[in-house]
VOBA-1610 file (N, C-alpha, C; in pm, whole numbers, padded with zeros to 5 digits, always signed):
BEGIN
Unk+00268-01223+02460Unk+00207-01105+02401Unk+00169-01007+02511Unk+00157-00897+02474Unk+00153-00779+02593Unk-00047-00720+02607Unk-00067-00740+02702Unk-00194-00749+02749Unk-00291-00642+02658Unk-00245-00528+02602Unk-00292-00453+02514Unk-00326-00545+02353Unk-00206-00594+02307Unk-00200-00643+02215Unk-00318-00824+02234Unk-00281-00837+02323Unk-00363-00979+02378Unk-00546-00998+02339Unk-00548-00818+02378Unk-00712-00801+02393Unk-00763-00725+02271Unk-00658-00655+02151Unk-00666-00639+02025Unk-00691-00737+01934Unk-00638-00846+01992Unk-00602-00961+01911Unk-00755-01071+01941Unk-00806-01055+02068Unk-00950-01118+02096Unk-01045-01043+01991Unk-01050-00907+02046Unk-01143-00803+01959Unk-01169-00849+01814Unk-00986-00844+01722Unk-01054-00907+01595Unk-01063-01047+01562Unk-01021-01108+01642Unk-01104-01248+01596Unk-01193-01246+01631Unk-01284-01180+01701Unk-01435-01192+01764Unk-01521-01143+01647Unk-01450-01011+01600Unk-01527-00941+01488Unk-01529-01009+01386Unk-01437-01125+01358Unk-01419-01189+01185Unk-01561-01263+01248Unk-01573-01349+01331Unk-01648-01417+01337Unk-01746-01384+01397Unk-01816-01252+01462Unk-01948-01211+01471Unk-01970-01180+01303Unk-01874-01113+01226Unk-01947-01004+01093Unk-02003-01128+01041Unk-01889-01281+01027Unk-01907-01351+00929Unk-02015-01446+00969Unk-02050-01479+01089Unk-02135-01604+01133Unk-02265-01565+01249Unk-02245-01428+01233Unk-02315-01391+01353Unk-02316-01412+01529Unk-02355-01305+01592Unk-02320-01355+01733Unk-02391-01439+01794Unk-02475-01452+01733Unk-02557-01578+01834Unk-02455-01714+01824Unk-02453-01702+01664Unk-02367-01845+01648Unk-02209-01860+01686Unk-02167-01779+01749Unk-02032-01783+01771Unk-02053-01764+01912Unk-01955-01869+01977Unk-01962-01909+02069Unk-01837-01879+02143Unk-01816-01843+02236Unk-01701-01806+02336Unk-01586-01923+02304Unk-01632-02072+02311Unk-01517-02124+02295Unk-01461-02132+02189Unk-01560-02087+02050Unk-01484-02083+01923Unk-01374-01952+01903Unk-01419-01818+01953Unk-01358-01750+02004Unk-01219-01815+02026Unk-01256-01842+02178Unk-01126-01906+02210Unk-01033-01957+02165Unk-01081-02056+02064Unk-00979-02143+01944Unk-00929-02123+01848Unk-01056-01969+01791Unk-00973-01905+01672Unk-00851-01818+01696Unk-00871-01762+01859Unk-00751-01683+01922Unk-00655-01723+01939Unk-00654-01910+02005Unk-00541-01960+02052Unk-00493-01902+02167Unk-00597-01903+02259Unk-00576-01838+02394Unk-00647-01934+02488Unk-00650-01953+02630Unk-00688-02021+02716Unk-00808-01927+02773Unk-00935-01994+02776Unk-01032-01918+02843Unk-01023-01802+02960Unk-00968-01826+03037Unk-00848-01706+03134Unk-00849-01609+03078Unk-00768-01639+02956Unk-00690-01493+02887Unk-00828-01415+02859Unk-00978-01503+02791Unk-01039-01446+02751Unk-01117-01358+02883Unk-01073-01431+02936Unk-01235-01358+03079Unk-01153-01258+03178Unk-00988-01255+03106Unk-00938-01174+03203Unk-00939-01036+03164Unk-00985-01027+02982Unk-01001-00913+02928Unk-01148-00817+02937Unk-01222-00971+02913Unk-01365-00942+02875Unk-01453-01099+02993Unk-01574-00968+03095Unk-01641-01037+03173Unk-01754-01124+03094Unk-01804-01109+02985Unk-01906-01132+02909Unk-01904-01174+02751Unk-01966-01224+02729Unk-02002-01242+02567Unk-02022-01086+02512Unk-02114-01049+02576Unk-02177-00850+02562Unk-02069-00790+02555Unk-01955-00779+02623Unk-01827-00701+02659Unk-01786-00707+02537Unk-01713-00855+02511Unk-01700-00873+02324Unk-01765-00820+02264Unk-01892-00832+02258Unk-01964-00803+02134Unk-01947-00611+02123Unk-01976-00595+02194Unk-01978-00423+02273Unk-01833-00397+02205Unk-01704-00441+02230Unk-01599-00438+02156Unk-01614-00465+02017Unk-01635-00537+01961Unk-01638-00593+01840Unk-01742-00465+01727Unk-01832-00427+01802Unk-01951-00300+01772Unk-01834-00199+01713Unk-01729-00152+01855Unk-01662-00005+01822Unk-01565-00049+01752Unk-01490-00169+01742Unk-01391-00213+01656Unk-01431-00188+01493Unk-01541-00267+01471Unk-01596-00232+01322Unk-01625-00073+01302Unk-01714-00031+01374Unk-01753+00109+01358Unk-01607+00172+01327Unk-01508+00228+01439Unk-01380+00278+01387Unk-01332+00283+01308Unk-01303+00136+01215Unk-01213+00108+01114Unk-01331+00159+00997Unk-01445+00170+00988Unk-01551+00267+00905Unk-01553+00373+00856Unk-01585+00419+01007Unk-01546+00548+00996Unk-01466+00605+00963Unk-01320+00532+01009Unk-01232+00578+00922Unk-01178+00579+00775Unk-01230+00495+00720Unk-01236+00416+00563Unk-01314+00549+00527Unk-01445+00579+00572Unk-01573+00679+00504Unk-01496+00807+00472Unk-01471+00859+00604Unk-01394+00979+00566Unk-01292+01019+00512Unk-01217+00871+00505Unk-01053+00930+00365Unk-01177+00928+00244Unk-01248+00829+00206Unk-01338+00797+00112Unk-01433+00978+00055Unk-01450+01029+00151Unk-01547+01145+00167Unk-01437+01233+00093Unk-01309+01272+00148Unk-01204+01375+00122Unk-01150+01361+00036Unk-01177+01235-00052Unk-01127+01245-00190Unk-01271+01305-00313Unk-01379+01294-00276Unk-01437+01398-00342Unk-01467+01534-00363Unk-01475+01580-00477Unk-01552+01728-00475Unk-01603+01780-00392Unk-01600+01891-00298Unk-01693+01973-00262Unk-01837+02016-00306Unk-01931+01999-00236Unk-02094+02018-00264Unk-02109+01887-00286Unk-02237+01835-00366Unk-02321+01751-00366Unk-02207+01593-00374Unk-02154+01610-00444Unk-02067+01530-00474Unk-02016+01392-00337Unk-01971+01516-00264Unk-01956+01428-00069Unk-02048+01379-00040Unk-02147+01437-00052Unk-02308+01366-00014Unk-02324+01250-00062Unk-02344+01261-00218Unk-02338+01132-00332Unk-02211+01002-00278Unk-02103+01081-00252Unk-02025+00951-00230Unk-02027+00891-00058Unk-02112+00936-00041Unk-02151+00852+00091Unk-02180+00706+00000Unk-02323+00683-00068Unk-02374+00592-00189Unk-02240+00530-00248Unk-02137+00584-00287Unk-02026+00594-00326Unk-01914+00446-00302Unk-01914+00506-00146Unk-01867+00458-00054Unk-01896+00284-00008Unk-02051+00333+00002Unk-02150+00192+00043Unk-02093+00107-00101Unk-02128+00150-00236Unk-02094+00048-00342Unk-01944-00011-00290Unk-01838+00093-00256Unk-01729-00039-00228Unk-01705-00090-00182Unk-01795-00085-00022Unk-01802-00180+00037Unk-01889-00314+00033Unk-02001-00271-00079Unk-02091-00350-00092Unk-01977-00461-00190Unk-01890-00421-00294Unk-01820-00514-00392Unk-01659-00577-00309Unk-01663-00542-00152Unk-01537-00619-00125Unk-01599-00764-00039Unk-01501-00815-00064Unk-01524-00966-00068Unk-01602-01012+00089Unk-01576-00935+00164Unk-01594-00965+00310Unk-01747-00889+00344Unk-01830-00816+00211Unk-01934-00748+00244Unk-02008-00838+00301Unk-02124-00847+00420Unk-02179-00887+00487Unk-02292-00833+00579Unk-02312-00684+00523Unk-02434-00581+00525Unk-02376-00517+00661Unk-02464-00460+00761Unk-02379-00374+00838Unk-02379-00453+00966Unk-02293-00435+01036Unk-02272-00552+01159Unk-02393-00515+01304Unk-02440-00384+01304Unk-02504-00315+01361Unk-02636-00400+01339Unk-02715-00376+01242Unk-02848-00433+01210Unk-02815-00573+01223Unk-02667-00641+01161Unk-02711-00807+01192Unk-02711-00824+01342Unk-02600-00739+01384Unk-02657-00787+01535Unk-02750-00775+01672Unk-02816-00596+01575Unk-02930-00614+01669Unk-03064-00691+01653Unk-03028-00729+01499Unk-03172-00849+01495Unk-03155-00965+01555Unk-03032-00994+01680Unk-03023-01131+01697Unk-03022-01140+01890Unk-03059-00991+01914Unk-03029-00987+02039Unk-03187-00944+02097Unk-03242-01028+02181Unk-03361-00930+02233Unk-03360-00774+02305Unk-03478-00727+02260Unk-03493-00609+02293Unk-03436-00568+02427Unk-03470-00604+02506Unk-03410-00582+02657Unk-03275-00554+02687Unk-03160-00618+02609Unk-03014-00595+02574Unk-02953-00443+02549Unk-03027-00365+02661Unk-02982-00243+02669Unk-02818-00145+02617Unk-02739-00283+02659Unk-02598-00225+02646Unk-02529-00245+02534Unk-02605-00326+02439Unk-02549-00319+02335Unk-02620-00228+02219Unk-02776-00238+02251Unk-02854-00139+02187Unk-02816-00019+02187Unk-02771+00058+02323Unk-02722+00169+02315Unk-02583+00259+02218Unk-02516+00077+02232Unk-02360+00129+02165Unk-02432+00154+01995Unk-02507+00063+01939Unk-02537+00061+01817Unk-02621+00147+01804Unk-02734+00224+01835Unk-02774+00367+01899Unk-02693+00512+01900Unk-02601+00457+01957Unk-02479+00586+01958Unk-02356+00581+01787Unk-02374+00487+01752Unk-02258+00458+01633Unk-02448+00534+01510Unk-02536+00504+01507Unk-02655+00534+01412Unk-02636+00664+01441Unk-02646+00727+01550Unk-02667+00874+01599Unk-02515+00903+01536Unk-02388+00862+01549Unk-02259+00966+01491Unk-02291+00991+01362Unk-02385+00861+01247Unk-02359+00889+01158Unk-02462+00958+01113Unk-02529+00982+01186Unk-02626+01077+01149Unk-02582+01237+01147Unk-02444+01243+01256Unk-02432+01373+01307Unk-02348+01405+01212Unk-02228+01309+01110Unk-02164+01315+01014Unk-02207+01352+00877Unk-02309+01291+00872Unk-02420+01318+00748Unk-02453+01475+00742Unk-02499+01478+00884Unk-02536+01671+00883Unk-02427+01772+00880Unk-02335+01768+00907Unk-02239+01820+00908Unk-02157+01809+00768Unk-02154+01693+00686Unk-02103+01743+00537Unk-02232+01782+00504Unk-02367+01816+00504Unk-02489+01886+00434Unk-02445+02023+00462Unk-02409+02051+00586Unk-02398+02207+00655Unk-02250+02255+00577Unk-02174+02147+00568Unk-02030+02229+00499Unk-02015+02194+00347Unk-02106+02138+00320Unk-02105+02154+00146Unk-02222+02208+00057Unk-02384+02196+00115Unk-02458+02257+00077Unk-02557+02418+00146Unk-02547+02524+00073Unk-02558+02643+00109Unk-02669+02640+00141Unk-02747+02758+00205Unk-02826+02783+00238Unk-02927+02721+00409Unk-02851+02657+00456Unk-02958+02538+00543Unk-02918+02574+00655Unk-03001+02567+00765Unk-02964+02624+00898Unk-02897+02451+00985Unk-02871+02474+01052Unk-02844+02355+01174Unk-02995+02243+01123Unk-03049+02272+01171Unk-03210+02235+01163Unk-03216+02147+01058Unk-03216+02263+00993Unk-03260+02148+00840Unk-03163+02106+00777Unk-03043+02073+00802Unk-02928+01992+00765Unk-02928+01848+00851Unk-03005+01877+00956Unk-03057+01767+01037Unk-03135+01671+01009Unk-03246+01700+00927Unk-03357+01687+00887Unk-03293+01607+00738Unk-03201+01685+00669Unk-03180+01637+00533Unk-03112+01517+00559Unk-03008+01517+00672Unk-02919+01411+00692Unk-02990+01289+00733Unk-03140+01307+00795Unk-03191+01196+00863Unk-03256+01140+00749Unk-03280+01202+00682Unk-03333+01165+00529Unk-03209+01079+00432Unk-03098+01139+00442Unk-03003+01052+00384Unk-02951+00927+00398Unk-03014+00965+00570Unk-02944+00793+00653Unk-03041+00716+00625Unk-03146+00727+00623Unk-03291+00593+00596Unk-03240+00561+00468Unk-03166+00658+00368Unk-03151+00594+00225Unk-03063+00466+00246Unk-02919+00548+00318Unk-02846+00464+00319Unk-02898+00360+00393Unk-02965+00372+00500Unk-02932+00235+00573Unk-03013+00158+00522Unk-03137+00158+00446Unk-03210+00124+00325Unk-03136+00019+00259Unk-03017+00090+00147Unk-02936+00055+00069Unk-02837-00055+00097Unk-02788-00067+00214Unk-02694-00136+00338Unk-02795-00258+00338Unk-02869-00244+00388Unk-02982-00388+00437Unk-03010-00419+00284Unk-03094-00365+00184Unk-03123-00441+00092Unk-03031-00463+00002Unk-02902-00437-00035Unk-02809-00474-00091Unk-02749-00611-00015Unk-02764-00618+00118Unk-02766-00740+00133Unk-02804-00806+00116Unk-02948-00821+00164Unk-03095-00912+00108Unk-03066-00953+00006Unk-03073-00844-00115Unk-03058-00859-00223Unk-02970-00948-00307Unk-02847-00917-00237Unk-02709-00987-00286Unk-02721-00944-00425Unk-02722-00747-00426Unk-02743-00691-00564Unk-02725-00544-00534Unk-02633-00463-00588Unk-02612-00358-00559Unk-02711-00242-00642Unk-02795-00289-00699Unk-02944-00188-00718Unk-02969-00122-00633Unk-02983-00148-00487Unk-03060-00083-00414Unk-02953+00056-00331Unk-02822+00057-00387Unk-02696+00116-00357Unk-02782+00224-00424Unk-02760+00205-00582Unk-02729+00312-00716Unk-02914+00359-00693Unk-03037+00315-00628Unk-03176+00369-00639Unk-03143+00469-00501Unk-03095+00403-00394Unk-03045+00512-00287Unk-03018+00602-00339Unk-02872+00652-00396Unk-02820+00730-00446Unk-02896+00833-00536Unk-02909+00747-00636Unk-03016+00819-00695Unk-03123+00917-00633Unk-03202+00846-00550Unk-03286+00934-00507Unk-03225+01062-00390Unk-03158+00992-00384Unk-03070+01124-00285Unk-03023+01233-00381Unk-02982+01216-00481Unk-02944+01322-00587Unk-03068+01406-00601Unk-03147+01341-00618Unk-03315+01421-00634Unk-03379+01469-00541Unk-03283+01438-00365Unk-03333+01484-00244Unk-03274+01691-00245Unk-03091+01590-00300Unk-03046+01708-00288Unk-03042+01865-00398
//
């Protein structure tokens, strides 16, 4: 296999088994075995467990992000994009592999001090915050920079609200009360 493809191929087996078992509990050599690679291969890609995980962070995030926004461009213009953010979360909340957001499970498992991964999950909270404001600014009138900022940071506590307790829950109520109240935000 060609060294690109080698370290694609670590990335998502790392991610099946951080989303599904968490990173604490997954262990480099299981890694290893679900890859079918010789420890080498793994440490010649990645110096660290963190490196993985740090991979495994932008691997999920990407394939999201990109899911959100075909997801976004098939709705209506105005409120509608907003709403199917909520939208969005329900279908991911009903596919089989839902497992709440990989971000929150894995920063509840890492101590605080873990700067480098805090940051990546930091920077993926902050895009979607900057995404949020930006369909407020190009679908709802009137709002300066500012307060499309303000509305979006308001949208993300819903969602990420909705994300965590739809997990908890193992009940998509807390999707459709998000939503809801976001309709009544907007």
């Amino acid at each position: 296999m060609k060294r690109a493809l080698v370290k694609q191929h670590i990335i998502e087996t790392a991610s099946d088994l951080f989303y599904k078992n968490g990173y604490n509990r997954t262990g480099i050599n299981e890694i290893i075995k679900e890859a079918s690679i010789a420890k080498a291969t793994l440490y010649n890609h990645f110096k660290s467990k963190e490196d993985i995980c740090v991979a495994y962070l932008k691997f999920k995030n990407e394939g999201f992000v990109e899911d959100l926004k075909s997801f976004i461009d098939t709705k209506t213009k105005g409120k509608q994009k907003l709403l199917g953010l909520f939208d969005f979360l329900q279908s991911f909340y009903n596919s089989k592999e839902f497992n709440g957001c990989w971000c929150i499970n894995t920063v509840s498992e890492i101590p605080k001090s873990n700067e480098v991964i805090r940051k990546e999950i930091i920077a993926q909270k902050e895009a979607l915050i900057l995404f949020i404001s930006n369909l407020v600014q190009d679908n709802l009138e009137g709002y300066t920079e500012d307060e499309s900022l303000k509305i979006a940071k308001q949208i993300f506590i819903l969602y990420e609200g909705a994300i965590s307790e739809s997990h908890l829950q193992e009940n998509p109520w807390p999707i459709q009360s998000a939503k809801s109240i976001c309709e009544q935000l907007l």
